[in-house]
C-alpha angles and dihedrals in degrees: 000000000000089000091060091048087049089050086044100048083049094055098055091045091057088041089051101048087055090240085119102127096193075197100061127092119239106218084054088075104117115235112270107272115260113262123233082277102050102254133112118276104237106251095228085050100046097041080051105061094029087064106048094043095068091037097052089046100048083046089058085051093057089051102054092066087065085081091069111016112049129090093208136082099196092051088057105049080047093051092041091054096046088052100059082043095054088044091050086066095051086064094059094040106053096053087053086055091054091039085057096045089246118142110245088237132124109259096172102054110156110009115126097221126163120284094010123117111230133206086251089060090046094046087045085048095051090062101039118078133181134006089351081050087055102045087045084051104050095046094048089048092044097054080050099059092042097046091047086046096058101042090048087049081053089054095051095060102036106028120096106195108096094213083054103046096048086045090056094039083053091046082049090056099041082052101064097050089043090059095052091047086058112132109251095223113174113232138050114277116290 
């Protein structure tokens, strides 16, 4: 039974993270890589932190813009502080990648998935400025902390390995500061 819920888990967070391919057959998955200890990574594990690890980079990307584009101070000191944040992350998730035997590559390059900043955001935040550059930004950055948050809920519950699970009930909990921490900008995104 706790198997099932585990390949279900899995499954809604692939749905939710938008990686479902309706064409691909199902028995074509490859087997979950072997971690450093030479066994499996666990698949509700391993979606998890590849997936966070891209988001959470191409987050700090976005971020880093802040520095030159946008009109506001605060936004700034706000965007600067939720970068190395962000970063901050990326220090504990990498070594769990390597932990789990997982490549610290992005397997999910160009999907548009919820929550995830595309090239196409990036590319839209490069030629905005100001206070457009701001709102893009905060909406952008906000669809990033509740997505996260969700998938990493959905860790907490499902995952088995004990490092994963505390790092997503710690990303649950920066999450929810970090929301409320969220810049009230007037006006829809630019």
């Amino acid at each position: 039974m706790k198997a099932v819920r585990r390949a279900a888990t899995l499954a809604l967070l692939l749905l939710l993270a938008g990686c479902g391919t309706p064409a691909a057959d199902p028995g074509s998955t490859p087997p979950p890589a072997p971690s450093a200890t030479g066994a499996p990574a666990d698949p509700t594990d391993a979606a998890w932190v590849q997936l966070m690890t891209p988001m959470n980079k191409q987050a700090v990307e976005l971020l880093s813009l802040a520095a030159d584009r946008s009109g506001d101070a605060g936004v700034r000191r706000w965007a600067a502080g939720l970068r190395a944040a962000q970063n901050g992350e990326l220090a504990r998730l990498r070594p769990l990648l390597t932990r789990m035997g997982l490549p610290d590559t992005n397997v999910h390059e160009g999907h548009d998935m919820p929550g995830m900043v595309t090239a196409g955001d990036l590319a839209r935040a490069r030629a905005l400025r100001g206070a457009a550059f701001d709102r893009f930004l905060v909406d952008r950055i906000g669809g990033h902390l509740r997505q996260t948050a969700q998938v990493s809920r959905s860790e907490t519950g499902a995952g088995t390995r004990p490092d994963a699970k505390r790092l997503a009930a710690a990303l649950v909990s920066a999450r929810r500061t970090e929301l409320a921490r969220l810049p009230g900008l007037s006006g829809a995104p630019g």
